[in-house]
C-alpha positions in Angstrom: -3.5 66.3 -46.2 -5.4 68.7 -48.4 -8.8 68.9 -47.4 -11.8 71.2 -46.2 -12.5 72.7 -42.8 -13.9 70.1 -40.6 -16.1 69.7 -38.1 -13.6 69.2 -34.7 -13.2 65.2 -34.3 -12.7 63.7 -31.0 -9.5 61.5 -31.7 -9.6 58.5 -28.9 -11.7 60.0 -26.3 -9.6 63.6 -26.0 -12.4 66.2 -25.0 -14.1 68.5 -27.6 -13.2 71.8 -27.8 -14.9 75.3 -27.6 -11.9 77.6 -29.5 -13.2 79.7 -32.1 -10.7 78.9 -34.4 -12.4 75.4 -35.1 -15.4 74.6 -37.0 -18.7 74.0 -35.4 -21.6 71.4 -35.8 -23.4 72.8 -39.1 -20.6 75.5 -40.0 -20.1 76.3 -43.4 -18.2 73.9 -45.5 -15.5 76.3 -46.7 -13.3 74.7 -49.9 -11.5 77.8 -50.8 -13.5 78.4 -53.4 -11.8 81.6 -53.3 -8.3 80.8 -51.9 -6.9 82.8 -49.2 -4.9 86.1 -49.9 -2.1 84.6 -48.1 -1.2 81.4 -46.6 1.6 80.6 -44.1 3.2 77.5 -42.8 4.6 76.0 -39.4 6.2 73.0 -38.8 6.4 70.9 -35.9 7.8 68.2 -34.7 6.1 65.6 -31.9 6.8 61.6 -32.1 4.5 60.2 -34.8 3.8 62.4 -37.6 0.6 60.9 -38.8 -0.5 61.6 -34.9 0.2 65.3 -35.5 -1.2 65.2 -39.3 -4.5 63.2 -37.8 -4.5 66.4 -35.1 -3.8 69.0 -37.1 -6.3 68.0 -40.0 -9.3 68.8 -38.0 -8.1 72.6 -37.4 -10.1 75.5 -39.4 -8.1 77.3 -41.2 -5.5 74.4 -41.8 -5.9 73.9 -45.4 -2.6 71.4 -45.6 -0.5 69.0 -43.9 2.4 67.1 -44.6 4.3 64.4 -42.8 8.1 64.7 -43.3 11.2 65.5 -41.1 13.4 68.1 -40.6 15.5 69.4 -38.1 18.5 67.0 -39.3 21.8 67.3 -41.5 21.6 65.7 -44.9 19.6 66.1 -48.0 16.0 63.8 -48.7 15.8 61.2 -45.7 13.7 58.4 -46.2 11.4 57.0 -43.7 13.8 53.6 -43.3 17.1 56.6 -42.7 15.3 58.1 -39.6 13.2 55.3 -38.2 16.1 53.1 -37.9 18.3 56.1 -36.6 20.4 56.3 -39.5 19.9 59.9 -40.1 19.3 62.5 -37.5 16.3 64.0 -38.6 13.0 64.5 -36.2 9.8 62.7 -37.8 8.1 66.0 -38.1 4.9 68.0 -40.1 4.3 71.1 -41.8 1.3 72.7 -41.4 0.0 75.2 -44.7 -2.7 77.4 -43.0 -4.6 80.6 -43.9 -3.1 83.3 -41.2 -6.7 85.1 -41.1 -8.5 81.8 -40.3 -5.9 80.7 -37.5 -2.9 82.3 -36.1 0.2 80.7 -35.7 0.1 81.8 -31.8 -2.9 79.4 -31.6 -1.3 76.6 -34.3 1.8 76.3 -31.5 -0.4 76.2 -28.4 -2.3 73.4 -30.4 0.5 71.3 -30.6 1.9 71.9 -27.3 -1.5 70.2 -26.2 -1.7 67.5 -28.1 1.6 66.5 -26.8 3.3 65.5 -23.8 6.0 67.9 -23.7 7.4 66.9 -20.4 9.1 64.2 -21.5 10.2 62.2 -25.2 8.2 59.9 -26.6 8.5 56.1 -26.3 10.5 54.9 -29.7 8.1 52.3 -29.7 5.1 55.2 -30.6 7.6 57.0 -33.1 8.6 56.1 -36.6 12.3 55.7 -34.8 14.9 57.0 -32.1 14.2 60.6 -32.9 11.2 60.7 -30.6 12.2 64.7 -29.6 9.3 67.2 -29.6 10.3 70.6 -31.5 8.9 73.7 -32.7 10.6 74.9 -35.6 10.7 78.7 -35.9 11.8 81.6 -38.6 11.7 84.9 -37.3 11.2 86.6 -34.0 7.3 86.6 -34.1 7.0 82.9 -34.5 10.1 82.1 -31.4 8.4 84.8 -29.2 4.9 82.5 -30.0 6.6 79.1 -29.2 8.2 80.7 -26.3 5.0 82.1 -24.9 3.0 78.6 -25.5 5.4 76.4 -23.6 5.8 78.8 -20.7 2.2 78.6 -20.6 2.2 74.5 -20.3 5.2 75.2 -17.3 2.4 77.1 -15.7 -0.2 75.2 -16.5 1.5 71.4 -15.6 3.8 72.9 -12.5 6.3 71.0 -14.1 9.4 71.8 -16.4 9.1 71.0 -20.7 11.8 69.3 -23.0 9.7 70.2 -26.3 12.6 72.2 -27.7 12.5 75.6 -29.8 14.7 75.5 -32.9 15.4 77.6 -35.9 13.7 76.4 -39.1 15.5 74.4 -41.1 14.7 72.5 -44.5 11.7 70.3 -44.3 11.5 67.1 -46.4 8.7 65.4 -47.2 8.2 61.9 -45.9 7.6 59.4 -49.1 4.4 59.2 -50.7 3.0 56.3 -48.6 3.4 57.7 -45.4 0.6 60.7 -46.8 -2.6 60.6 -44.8 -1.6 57.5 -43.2 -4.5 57.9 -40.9 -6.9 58.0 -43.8 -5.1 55.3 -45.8 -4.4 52.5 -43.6 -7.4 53.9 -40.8 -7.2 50.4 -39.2 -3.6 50.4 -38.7 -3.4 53.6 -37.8 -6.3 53.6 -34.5 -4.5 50.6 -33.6 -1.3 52.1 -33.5 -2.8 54.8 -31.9 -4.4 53.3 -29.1 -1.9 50.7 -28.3 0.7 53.8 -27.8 -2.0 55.3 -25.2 -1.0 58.9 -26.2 -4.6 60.1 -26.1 -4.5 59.0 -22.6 -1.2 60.4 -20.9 -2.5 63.9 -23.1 -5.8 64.0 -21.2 -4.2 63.2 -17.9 -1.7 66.2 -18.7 -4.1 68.9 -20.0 -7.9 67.7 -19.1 -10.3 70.4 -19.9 -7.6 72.4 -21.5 -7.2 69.9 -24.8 -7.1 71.3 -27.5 -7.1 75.1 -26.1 
């Protein structure tokens, strides 16, 4: 979802965060007015990609998201393909952000957060079978990143991770109604959401260290 810098939402009860890569209360509404010199992307995959898109949208210096999947063999999946298993594709999103606004060291310890990544999600909160939690990566800077973040969570949860690390591969977008979900269909969506109880098994896992 295209959209301005926001003000950091508290999805389902997870705790508000402190980093200075979000906005604040009263922070400057920045449009990109003046776009970015340079924008980068990420892509990552975790269960439910309007959970991650909902996530990620509230991130300064995300200026885009889209839900899609990738990791899988095969040209254009649909969303029927991989939620009913017949194509091996992970329900994933890519992230378009401005690299002097947020790093992508910070975009990957995000994610890891906003996950459980000690175990796959329930199919029953996915869009299918292909539940897996991945961090696609291209190039040594961005595998040395995903590598740091989930040693950090092995640290941090005393416990080992299954969120895999895996070489980029091509990313297809998800069809046009399954854009902004969250925004779109709001009611389905927090229902969804809630009766999944992600927010909840993420807060037991990471606590004060949400969103950091």
């Amino acid at each position: 979802m295209q959209r301005p810098a926001l003000v950091i939402a508290l999805t389902a009860g997870l705790m508000s965060t402190s980093l200075a890569f979000f906005s604040s209360a009263g922070a400057e509404d920045r449009r990109f007015d003046d776009p970015p010199a340079r924008v980068a992307t990420a892509v990552f995959a975790g269960g439910d990609f309007s959970f991650l898109e909902a996530d990620f949208d509230q991130v300064d210096g995300v200026i885009e998201t889209t839900a899609g999947f990738a990791g899988g063999l095969g040209e254009r999946p649909t969303y029927r393909q991989v939620s009913s298993g017949e194509s091996d594709h992970m329900a994933a999103v890519k992230i378009t952000y401005d690299p002097s606004a947020v790093s992508y060291d910070q975009l990957a310890t995000y994610f890891v957060r906003h996950i459980d990544p000690t175990r796959a999600e329930s199919p029953d909160c996915a869009i299918g079978g292909e539940a897996r939690s991945a961090i696609f990566v291209s190039g040594q800077g961005e595998r040395v990143a995903a590598e740091a973040s989930l040693a950090d969570a092995v640290s941090e949860l005393g416990q080992p991770v299954v969120t895999e690390i895996l070489p980029a591969t091509a990313f297809w977008p998800a069809e046009d109604q399954y854009q902004d979900y969250y925004v779109r269909n709001a009611g389905k969506y927090e229902d969804h959401r809630a009766a999944c109880d992600r927010d909840t098994r993420v807060q037991q896992l990471w606590g004060a260290a949400t969103s950091s």
